[in-house]
N, C-alpha and C positions, 0 to 999 in steps of 0.2 A: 725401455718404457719409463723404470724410475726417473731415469735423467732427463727423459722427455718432460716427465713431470714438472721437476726440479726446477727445468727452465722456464716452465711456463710460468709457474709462481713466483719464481724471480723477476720476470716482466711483468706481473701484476703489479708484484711490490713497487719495484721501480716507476710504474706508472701514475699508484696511487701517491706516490712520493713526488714524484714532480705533479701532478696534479694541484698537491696541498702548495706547495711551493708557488706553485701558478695562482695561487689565491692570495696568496701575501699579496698586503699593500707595497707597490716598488716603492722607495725611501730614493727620492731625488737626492744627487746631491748638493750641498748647500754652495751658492756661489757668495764666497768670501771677500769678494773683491768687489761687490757689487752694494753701491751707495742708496742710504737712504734720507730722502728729503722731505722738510717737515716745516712746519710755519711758515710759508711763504708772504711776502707782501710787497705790490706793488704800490705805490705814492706818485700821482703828478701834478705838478705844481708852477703850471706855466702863467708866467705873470698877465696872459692877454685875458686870463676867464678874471684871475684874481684881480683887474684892473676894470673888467667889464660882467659887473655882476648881473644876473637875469632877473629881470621884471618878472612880472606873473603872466603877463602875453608873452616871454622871448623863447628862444630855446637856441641853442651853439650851432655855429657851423665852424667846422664840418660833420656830418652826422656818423661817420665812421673812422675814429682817427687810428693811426697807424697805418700798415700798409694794403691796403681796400682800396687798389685802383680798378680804372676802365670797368666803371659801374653800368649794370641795363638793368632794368625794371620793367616789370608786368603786372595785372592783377585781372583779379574775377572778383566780381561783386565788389564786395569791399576790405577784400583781402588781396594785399599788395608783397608782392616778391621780388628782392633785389640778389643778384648776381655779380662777384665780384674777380678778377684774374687771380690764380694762385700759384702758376710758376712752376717749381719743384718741392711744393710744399703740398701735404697730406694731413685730412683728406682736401683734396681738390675743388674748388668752385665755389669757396663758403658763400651763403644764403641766407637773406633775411626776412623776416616777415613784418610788417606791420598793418595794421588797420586807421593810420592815419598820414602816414610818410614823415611823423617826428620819434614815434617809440615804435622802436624796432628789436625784434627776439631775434636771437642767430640759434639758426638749425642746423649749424654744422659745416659737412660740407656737400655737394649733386657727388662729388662722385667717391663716396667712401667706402667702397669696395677694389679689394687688386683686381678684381676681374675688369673695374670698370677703368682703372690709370695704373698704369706704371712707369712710374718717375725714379724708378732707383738709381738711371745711370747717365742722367741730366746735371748739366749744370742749372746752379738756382735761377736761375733766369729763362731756363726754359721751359720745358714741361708746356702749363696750360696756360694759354695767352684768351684773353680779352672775349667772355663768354655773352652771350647772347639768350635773353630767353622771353619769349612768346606764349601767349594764352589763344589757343583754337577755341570757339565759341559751337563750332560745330561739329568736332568730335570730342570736345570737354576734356583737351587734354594741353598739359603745359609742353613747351620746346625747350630743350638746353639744347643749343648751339654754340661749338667753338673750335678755336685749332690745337694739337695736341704737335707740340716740336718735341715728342718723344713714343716710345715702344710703337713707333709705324703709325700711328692714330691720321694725323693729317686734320683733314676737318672731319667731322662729326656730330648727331646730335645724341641726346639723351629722354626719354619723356617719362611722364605720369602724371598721372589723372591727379594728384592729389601730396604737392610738396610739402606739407605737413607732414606725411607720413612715413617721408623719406626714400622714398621708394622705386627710386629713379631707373632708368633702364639699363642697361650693358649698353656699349655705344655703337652705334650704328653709321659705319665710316661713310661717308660720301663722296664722289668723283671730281671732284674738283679743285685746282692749290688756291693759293692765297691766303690771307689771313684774316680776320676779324667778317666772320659771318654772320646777319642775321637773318631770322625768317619775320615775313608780312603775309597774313593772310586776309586777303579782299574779303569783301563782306558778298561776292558773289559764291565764298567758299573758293576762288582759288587761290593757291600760295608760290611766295617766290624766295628764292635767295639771293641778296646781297654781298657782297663781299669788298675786301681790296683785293687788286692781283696786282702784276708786272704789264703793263704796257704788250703789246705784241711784239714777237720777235722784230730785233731790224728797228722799232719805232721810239724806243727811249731816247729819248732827248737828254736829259739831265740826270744827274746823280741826285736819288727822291723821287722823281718823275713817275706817280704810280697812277692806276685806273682804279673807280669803283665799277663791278660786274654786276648784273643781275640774271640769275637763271629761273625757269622754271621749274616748280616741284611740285612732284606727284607723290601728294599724303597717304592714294594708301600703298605704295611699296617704298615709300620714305626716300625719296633718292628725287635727285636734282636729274629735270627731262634733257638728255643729250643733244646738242646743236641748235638748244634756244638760247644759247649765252650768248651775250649785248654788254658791250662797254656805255654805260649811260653818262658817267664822269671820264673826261681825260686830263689827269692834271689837277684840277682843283678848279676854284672860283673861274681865273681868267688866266691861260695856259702860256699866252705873252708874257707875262711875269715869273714863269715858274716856278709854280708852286709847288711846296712839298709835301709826303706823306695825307694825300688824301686818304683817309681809312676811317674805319668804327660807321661804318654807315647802317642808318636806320630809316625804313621809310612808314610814314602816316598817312591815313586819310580822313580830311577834313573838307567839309560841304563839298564833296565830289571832287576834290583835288587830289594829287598827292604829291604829300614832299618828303622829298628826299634830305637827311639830315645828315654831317659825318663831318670830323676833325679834319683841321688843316693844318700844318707845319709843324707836324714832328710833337711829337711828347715832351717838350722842352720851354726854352723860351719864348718860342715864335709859335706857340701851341693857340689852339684858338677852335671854334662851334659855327661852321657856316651851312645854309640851308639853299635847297633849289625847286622848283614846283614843276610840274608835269599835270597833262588831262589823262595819260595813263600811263602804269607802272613800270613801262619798260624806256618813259619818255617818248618824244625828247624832256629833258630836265632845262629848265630855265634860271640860272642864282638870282637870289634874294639880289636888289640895288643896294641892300644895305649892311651886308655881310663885311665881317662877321656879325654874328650876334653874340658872341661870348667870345671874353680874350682880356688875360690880364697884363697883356705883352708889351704894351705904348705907356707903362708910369716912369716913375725913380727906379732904380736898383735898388736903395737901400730905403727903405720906406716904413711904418712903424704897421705891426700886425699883419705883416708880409703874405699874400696871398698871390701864387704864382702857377706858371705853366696850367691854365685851366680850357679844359675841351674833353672830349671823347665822351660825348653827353647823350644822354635818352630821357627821350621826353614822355611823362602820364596825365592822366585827369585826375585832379587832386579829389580827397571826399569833399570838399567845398563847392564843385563844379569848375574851378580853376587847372590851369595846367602847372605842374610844376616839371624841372630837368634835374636828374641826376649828374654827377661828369665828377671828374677828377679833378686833383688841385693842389698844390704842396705847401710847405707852411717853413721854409730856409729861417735855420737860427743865425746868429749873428754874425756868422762867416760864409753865407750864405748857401751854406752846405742842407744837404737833402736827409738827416739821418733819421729819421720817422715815414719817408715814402712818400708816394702821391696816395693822396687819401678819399674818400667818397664825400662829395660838397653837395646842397643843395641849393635851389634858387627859382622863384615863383617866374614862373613863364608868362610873358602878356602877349596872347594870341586872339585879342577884339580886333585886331586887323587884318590886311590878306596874309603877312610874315609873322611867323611868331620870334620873340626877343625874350632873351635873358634878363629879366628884372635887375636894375643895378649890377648886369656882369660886363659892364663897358665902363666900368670905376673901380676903382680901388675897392674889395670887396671887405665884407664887415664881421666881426666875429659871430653878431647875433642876426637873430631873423622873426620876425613875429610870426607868434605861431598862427596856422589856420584856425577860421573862424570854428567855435566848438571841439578843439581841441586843447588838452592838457598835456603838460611837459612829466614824463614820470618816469623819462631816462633815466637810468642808476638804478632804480624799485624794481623789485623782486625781481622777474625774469627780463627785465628790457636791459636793453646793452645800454652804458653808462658815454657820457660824453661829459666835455671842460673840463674840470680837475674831481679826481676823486681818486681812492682810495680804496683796492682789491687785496682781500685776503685768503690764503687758501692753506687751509691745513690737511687736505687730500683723505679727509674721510669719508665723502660720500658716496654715493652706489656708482654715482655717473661723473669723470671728470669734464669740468666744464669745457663747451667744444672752443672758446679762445686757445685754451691747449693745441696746440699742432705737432705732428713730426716734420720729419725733411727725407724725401726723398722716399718714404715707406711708412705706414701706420703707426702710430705711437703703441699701439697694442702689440706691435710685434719686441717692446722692449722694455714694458712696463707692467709690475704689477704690486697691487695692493701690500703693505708693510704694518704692523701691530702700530706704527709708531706715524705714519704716512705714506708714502710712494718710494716705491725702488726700482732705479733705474737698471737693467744688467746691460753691461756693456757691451755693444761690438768692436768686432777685432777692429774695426775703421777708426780715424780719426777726424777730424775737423773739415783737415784742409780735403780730401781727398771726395771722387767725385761719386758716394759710394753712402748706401743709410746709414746714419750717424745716428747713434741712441742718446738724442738730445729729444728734451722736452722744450718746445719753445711758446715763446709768449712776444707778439709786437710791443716793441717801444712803440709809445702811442705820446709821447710828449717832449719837449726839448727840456724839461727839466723835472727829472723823476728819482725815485730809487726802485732799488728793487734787489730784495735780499731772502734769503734762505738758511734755517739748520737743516746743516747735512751731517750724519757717523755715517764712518769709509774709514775702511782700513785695507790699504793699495797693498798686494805681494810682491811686486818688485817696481822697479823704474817704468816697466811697460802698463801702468796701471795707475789714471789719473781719474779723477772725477771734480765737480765743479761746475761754475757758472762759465758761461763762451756771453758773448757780444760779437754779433752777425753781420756782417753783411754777403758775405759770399764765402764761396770754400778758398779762397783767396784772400782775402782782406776780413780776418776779425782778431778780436781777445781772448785767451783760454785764463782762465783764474782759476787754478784748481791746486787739488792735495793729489802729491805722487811721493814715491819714494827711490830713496839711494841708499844703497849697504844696509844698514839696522837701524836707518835714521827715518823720521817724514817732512817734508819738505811743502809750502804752499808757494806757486808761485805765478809770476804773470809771464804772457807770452804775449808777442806782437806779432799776426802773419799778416804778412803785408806783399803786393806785387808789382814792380813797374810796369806803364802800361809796354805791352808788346813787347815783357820777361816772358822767359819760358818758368821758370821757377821761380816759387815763393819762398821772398826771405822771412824767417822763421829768429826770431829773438829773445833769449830769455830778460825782462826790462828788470826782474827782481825776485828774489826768493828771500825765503825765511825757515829754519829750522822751527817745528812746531808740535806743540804736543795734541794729539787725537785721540788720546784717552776718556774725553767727551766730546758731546758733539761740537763742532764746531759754526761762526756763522759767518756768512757770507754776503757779501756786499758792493754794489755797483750804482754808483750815483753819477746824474750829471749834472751840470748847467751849461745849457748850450752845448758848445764844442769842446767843452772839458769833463770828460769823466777820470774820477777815482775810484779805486776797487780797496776798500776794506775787509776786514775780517775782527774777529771776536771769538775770544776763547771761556768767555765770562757770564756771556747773552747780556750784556750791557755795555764793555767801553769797545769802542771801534779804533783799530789801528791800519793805518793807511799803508797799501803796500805799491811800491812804484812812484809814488808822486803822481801828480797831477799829469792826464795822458790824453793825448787829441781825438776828439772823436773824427778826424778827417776818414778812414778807413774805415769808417761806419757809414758814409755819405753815398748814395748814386754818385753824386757830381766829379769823384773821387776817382770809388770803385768801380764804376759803371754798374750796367745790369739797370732789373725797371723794378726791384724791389727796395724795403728798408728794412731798419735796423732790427733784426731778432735777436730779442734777451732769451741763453737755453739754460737750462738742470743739463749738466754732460756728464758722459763717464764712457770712458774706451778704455780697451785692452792694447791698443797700439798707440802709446803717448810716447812722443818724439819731442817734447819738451824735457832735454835735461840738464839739471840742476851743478853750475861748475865745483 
């Protein structure tokens, strides 16, 4: 019995002992190797704003620079919603708001939940292509429509009563391939899907040779009705000349018409906005005689204020009563290379006729636009997104980082957290090139001639531990600018990955290093003009010392690297750096 005792009291002890234990605070431990970034500041300084300064009627186009392609737009009332593609980038589908279609808030992104994307194991180019979204009038509720080329998605939509509040759905897959979907819903309440597909089996004619589809769909079980799908377009305008990459279609109804709207030849050169009219929705569709209506394709190559590949366009009712189109457009610096992306352009629609036409989008296009009647330009001010040249600073103290911040391939929150002094990155075991979340913080290059610099302390524990700025275009083709180390020593240095096309492997280059002290913080630095960036650094927080010489931005280009994005400047830090130091 005593010992019966004995025991028992010995497992109380022991209970109340781990108990107390189980109440301590756990003491994380500290990751030493993980970089923190502080003063940030972006600068652009492209000579077309500083050469065409704005009147008190103007405002810049393009209204979203950097990479903000294949734009759609919606509204209710007098609040207006713009959607833009995102790729492999998080969170997904960034969205805009405005109340006049010149000052515009970004809300982020539709799909900022992993339940709602998973892009972790995409190349950048794939992920979420060319979104679509719609306002039902009749069940008061918005549409995201899009195709997802990753985790199985396919096409899909997303909805909520109320994009303000962010609040968008889990996605809702739908039955159908192809690419760039939108919804139309008639004013009789019913709706339908558009899309591109492939031609029918057996019927392809040419390499590009695609159809636009339309289906019926049933709102309330959210799914496209089986065996009403109709090829309405085959080919494009006139099929004797074949035509390429019909897509991005959208249809309207105006005085009991509807037309049919959607891009022709290809995201490129030969890029271009032609229209077709129908008595009803499923057709037949008849082309405008005077198509295209938008196309920057028939000037010079080499031209001053360069405005190019422009289509994939959606058209609204301005608050003026006017129409205005959204669409994409790029802006090639002086080697005609692509490294800021096709970006969101706008352009006053003249539809007093039976066709509506791109105002001045059958000319050489202009950097400014006057603004709608009763409208003020107050881009840059307080919360409106900033366009032409200016000047962003971030010292990462506040509750909310601003949503231009992105990740790649997985949430920025999965690798960021708040720091006494700024932001701290912790690393993943991933690298750059690899096709896998990288714990980069990224921000678009939005201008052909910018800087963009940061203090970062880091102190790397061996060679397998870099941190630093990257310059983006693909897990393929960018720059690593960072601090790593070798033996007892730390090292800053640049790396060049680069791939030829239809390599299997990416050559990886060290262009220059430097033995360096990190006993304070250090700053970092990436400037260009045009096609030439240099990457400095600073030991002093005042003289800049250039490390590499002057280096091409050609592997920062679409034209280059291919893919359908541009240049992203990141904050990086990985535990798997493969840059080393001879």
């Amino acid at each position: 019995m005593k010992n019966t005792r004995q025991t028992i009291w010995t497992l109380i002890a022991l209970l109340i002992t781990l108990n107390v234990y189980a109440k301590q605070p756990v003491k994380k431990d500290k990751v030493t190797n993980a970089p923190v970034f502080s003063a940030f500041t972006y600068e652009g300084t492209d000579e077309v704003y500083s050469n065409n300064p704005l009147k008190e009627n103007e405002f810049y186009n393009p209204i979203l620079q950097g990479c903000y392609p294949d734009p759609a737009i919606a509204k209710k009332g007098d609040d207006y919603f713009m959607v833009c593609s995102s790729f492999a980038m998080f969170p997904g589908v960034p969205i805009f708001h405005s109340k006049d279609l010149v000052n515009w808030t970004d809300l982020g992104g539709v799909l900022n939940r992993e339940s709602q994307l998973d892009v972790s194991d995409c190349g950048i180019s794939a992920g979420i292509y060319a979104p679509g979204i719609t306002y039902n009038s009749y069940n008061d509720t918005f549409y995201m429509i899009t195709t997802g080329f990753t985790g199985g998605l396919g096409n899909f939509i997303v909805k909520t009563k109320d994009p303000l509040k962010k609040n968008w759905s889990d996605p809702i897959k739908l039955k159908f391939d192809g690419i760039d979907p939108s919804i139309f819903f008639d004013d009789d309440g019913k709706a339908y899907v558009v899309h591109n597909d492939a031609p029918d089996q057996g019927k392809e004619l040419y390499v590009g040779h695609r159809v636009i589809k339309i289906w019926e769909y049933d709102i309330e079980n959210d799914q496209i009705i089986e065996g009403t799908d109709k090829i309405i377009v085959d080919g494009g305008v006139d099929l004797a000349k074949k035509p390429i990459w019909i897509e991005a279609p959208h249809i309207y109804k105006k005085d009991g018409k509807y037309y049919l709207m959607c891009a022709e030849g290809g995201t490129g050169g030969w890029h271009s906005e032609v229209i077709f009219k129908a008595d009803n929705p499923k057709g037949p569709y008849i082309p405008a005689p005077n198509n295209p209506i938008l196309t920057q394709r028939y000037f010079n190559r080499v031209r001053a204020n360069k405005v190019d590949w422009a289509g994939h366009a959606d058209i609204i009712e301005g608050p003026d009563g006017k129409h205005y189109g959204v669409f994409l457009a790029i802006r090639p610096n002086e080697k005609q290379r692509v490294n800021t992306g096709r970006e969101t352009f706008i352009l006053p629609v003249d539809w007093s006729g039976e066709w509506p036409v791109f105002e001045n989008g059958l000319i050489p296009m202009e950097p400014k636009l006057q603004l709608p009647e009763g409208v003020e330009n107050k881009t840059g001010q307080g919360e409106f997104f900033p366009n032409g040249n200016f000047t962003y600073k971030e010292d990462f103290s506040g509750e909310q980082l601003d949503y231009r911040w992105i990740g790649l391939r997985g949430p920025r929150e999965n690798f960021l957290e708040k720091a006494a002094s700024g932001i701290r990155i912790k690393p993943f075991e991933n690298n750059i090139k690899e096709v896998k979340p990288t714990s980069t913080l990224f921000y678009r290059q939005m201008h052909k001639n910018f800087s963009y610099s940061v203090t970062m302390s880091y102190k790397p524990n061996n060679e397998k531990d870099l941190a630093g700025i990257v310059c983006l275009q693909n897990e393929h083709s960018n720059y690593v600018f960072g601090v790593t180390k070798k033996g007892n020593d730390y090292y800053l240095l640049l790396q060049r990955n680069s791939k030829q096309r239809f390599a299997k492997e990416v050559n990886s280059e060290v262009l220059a290093s430097t033995k360096i002290d990190i006993s304070k913080p250090i700053g970092l630095q990436v400037s260009a003009k045009g096609d030439n960036y240099d990457f400095s650094y600073s030991t002093n927080d005042s003289d800049l010392t250039n490390l590499g010489g002057v280096v091409s931005g050609d592997i920062l280009s679409t034209d280059v690297a291919g893919g359908f994005t541009g240049c992203l400047l990141g904050l990086y830090a990985t535990s798997a750096n493969d840059a080393i130091v001879d």
